[in-house]
C-alpha positions as CSV (number, residue, x, y, z in Angstrom):
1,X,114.3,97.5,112.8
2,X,117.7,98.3,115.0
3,X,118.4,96.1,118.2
4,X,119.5,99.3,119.9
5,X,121.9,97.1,121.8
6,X,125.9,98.2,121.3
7,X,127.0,96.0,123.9
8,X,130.3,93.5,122.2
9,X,129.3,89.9,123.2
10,X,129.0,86.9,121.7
11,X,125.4,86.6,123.3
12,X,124.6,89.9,121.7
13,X,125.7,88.5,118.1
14,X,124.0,85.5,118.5
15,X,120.6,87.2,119.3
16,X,120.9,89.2,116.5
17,X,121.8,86.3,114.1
18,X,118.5,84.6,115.3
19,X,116.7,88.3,114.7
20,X,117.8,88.6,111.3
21,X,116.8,84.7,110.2
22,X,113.1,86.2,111.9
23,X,112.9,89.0,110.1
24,X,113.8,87.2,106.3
25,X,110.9,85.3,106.6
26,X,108.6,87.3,108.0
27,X,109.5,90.7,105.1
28,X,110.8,91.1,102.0
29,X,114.3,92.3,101.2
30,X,112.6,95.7,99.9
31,X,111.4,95.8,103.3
32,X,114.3,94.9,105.8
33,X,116.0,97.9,103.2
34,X,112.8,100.2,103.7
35,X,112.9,99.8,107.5
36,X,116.8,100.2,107.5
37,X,117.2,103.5,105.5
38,X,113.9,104.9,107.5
39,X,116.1,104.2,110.6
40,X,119.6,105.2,110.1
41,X,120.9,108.7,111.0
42,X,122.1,110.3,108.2
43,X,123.6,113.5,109.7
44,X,121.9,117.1,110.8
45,X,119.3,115.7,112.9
46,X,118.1,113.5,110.2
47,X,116.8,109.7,111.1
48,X,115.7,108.4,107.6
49,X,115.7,109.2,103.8
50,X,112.7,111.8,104.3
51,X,114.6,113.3,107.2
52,X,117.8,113.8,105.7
53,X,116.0,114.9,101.8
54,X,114.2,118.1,104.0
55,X,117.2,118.6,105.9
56,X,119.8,118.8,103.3
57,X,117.7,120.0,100.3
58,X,114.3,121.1,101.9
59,X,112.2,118.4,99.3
60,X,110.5,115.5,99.5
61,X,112.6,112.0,99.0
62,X,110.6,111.3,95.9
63,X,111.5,114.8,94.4
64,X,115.7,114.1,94.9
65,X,117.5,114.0,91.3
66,X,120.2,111.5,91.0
67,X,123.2,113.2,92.5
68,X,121.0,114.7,95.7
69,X,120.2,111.1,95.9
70,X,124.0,109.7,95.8
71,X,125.1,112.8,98.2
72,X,122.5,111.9,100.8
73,X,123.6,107.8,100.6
74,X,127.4,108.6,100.6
């Protein structure tokens, strides 16, 4: 989950602090990191893991070897 806010303000720091104490108890750490990495952009159009796996090597995430997998997270 992303605020989609990118104002700088104390306010705006404050709301997300109160956000993230939500969302720790209401998910699990796998996933706050599941939602975060399904979110991000990760270049060449690609929002997420799955995105950015077909973009840059035209396979599923689950398919990735271990360097595909450390090119797409660097």
């Amino acid at each position: 989950m992303t605020t989609g806010n990118d104002q700088y303000s104390l306010f705006r720091k404050f709301r997300e602090v109160v956000l993230a104490a939500k969302m720790s108890k209401e998910m699990t750490k796998e996933q706050i990191l599941g939602n975060y990495l399904n979110a991000i952009y990760l270049g060449r159009g690609a929002y997420g893991i799955q995105a950015a796996s077909q973009a840059y090597f035209g396979k599923n995430v689950q398919d990735l070897n271990a360097s595909e997998g450390a090119m797409i997270a660097g």
